[in-house]
N, C-alpha and C positions, 0 to 999 in steps of 0.2 A: 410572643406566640400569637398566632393570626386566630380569627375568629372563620376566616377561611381560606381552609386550605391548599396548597400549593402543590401541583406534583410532584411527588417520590423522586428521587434518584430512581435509575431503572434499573441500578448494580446491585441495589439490597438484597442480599445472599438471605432472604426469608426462611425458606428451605431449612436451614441450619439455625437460625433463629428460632424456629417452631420447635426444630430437634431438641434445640438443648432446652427448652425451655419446658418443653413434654416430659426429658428425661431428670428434670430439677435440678439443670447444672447449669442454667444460665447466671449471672449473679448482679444483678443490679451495681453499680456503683455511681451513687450521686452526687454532682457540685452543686454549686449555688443554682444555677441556672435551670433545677429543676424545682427551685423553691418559689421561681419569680410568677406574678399573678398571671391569670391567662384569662381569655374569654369573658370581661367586666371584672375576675374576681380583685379582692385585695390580694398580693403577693406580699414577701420580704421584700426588701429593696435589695437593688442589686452592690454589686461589689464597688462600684466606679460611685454608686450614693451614696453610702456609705464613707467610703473617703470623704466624698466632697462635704458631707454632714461634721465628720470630724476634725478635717481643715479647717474650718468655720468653727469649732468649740475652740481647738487649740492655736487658732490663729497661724495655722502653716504656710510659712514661707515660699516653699515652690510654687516652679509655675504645675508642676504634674500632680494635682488635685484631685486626679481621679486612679489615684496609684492605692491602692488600699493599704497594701503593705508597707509600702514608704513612707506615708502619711501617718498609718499607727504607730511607726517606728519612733517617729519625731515626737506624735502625742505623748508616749509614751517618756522619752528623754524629757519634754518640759511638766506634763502633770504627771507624770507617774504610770505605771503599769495597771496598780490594781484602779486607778481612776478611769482608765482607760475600757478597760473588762467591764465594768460597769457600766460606762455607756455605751457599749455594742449590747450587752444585755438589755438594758432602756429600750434601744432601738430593734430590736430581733425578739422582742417578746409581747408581740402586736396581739392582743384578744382577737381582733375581729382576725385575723390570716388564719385559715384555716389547712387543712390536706386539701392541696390541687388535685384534678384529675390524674397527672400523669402518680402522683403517690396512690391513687386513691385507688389507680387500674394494675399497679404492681403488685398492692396489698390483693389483690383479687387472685395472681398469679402462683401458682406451686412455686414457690422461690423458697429457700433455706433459710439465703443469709441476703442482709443487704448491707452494702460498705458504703459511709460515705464520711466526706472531709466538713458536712454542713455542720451548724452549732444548734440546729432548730432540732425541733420532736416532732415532724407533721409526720414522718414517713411511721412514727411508733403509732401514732394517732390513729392515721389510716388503716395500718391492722387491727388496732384492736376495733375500730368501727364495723370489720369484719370478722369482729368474733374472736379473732386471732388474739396471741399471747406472747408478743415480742418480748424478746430478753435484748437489755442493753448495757453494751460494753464498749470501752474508751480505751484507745493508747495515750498510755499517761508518759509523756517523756521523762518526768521526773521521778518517779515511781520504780516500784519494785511490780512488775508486769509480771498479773501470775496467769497461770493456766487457764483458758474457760472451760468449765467443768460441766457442758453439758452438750447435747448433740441438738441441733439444730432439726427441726421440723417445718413443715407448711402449717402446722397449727401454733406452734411456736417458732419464729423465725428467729433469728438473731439480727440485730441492729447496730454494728460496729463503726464507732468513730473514728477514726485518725487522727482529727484537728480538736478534740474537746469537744466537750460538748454545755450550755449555757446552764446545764445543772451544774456545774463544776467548772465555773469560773477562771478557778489555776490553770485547770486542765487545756485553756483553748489556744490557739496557737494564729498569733492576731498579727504579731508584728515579723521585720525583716529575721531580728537574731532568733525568735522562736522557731522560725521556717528553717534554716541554717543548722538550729538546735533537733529538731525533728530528723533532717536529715542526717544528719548526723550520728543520734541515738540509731534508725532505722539500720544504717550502714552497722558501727559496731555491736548492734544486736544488744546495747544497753540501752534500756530494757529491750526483752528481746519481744518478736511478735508473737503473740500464740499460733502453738503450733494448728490451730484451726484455720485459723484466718491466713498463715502460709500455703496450707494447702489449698485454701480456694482459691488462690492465684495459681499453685501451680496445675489442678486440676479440672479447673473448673473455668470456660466461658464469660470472660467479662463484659458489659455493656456500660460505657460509660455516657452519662447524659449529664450537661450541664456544664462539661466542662473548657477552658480554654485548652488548646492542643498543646499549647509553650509550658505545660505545668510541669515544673521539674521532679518536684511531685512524686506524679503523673509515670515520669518516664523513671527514676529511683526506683518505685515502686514493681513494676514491671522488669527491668532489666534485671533487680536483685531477685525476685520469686518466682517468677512465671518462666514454663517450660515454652520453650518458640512455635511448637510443633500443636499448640492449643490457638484457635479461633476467637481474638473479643472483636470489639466492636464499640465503637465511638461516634456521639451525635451530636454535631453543635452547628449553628447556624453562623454562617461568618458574612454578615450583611455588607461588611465592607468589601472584601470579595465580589461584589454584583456591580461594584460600580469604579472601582479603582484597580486597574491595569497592572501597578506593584505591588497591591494587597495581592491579587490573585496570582502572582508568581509566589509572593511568601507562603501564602494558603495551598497551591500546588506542591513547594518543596516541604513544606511539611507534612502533606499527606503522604510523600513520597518514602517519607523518614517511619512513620507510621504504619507503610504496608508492609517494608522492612520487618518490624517488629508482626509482622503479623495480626496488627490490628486493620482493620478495616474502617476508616473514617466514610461517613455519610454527610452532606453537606444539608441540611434541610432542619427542617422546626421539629423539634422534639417531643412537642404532645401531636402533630399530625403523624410523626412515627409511631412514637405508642397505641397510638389508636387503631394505627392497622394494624400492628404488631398483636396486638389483640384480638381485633377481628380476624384475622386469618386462625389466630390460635385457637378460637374458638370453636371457628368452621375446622377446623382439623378436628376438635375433638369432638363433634359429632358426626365427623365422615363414617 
């Protein structure tokens, strides 16, 4: 994320971004890439350091080192699983990292619920810095997945996991067969999702930041809950893209796959989005 900024896309459908956002139906949903540092700060390390941090513990043979998933998978077969949980814990539980801007401008926002796949607490952080009183909850694939038993507010938001979260170590979802395993539970609804967090897929305005567009994820997610006839929205910078001729045909056909689905992909930095996403919401609400 740049120190300065780049211009917009000039398709950003704003308008309906302010809307839902006015009408507390937008819904945040974060990957890593809304955790990484910006502007001097300390961040997390991203997904491809990581790897390459634990290639180098577990001595991983491939040449694709910067595969996260692949790489834990391996960790995992020579030291062990819970060895393995432990050192992404080590490494994702940095004192000095604090809540980024862009958490720190959400937590500011009339928002309900926030989803994400991260293992970190900055986005709980960020609220309660604001006063706020996040409630947090996890899909636990191994588990007996019970109800959440409470309604979600702007002064109490809700903070839901997917992937675990680093208070709950079993709970994170690190390597190849856990991802496989996730999908999987999600599909046969063992354990099944709360019926809350269903419906803010099907009713509710996504924004996804952070994340890669190939998440399978990503598109599980969406295909099994979300009604088509609803508007998200998707923000991820694809650097390669600006300078590689077959990146940008892959980067084109996937955003092509993406408007399909009714989301709207934006090609730009995602805290210079947030920031106007902001500013404009603010100037709206003292128009």
């Amino acid at each position: 994320m740049n120190a300065f900024p780049e211009a917009l896309p000039t398709d950003i459908d704003w308008d309906t971004l302010v809307d839902e956002l006015k009408k507390q139906t937008l819904v945040p949903f974060l990957g890593a890439g809304a955790s990484l540092g910006c502007d001097g700060a300390t961040g997390l390390p991203t997904g491809g350091s990581l790897a390459e941090m634990l290639a180098q513990e577990c001595k991983y043979p491939g040449k694709d080192k910067f595969d996260l998933l692949r790489v834990a998978q391996y960790y995992a077969f020579r030291r062990g699983e819970m060895r393995l949980r432990s050192s992404l814990n080590e490494k994702l539980s940095l004192k000095e990292v604090k809540p980024g801007e862009i958490h720190n401008l959400i937590a500011s926002w009339p928002v309900n619920v926030v989803l994400t796949t991260n293992f970190d607490n900055l986005v709980e952080r960020a609220f309660s810095k604001r006063d706020k009183d996040p409630a947090k909850a996890l899909y636990d694939r191994k588990g007996d997945q019970k109800e959440i038993d409470l309604t979600p507010t702007i002064d109490k938001p809700l903070v839901y996991k997917l992937h675990g979260s680093l208070e709950n170590l079993d709970s994170m979802i690190v390597t190849e067969d856990n991802y496989i395993d996730f999908l999987i539970s999600l599909i046969e609804g063992n354990p099944k999702v709360p019926d809350i967090i269903k419906n803010v897929f099907r009713r509710c305005s996504i924004l996804f930041i952070g994340y890669g567009l190939k998440d399978w994820n990503i598109r599980v997610l969406l295909r099994y809950f979300r009604k088509p006839d609803i508007p998200s929205f998707a923000i991820q910078r694809d650097m390669k893209a600006l300078s590689d001729a077959e990146a940008q045909g892959e980067w084109e056909s996937t955003v092509l796959y993406w408007r399909d689905q009714k989301v709207s992909v934006y090609n730009c930095d995602a805290l210079d989005f947030v920031r106007e996403l902001d500013r404009r919401f603010r100037e709206g609400s003292h128009a």
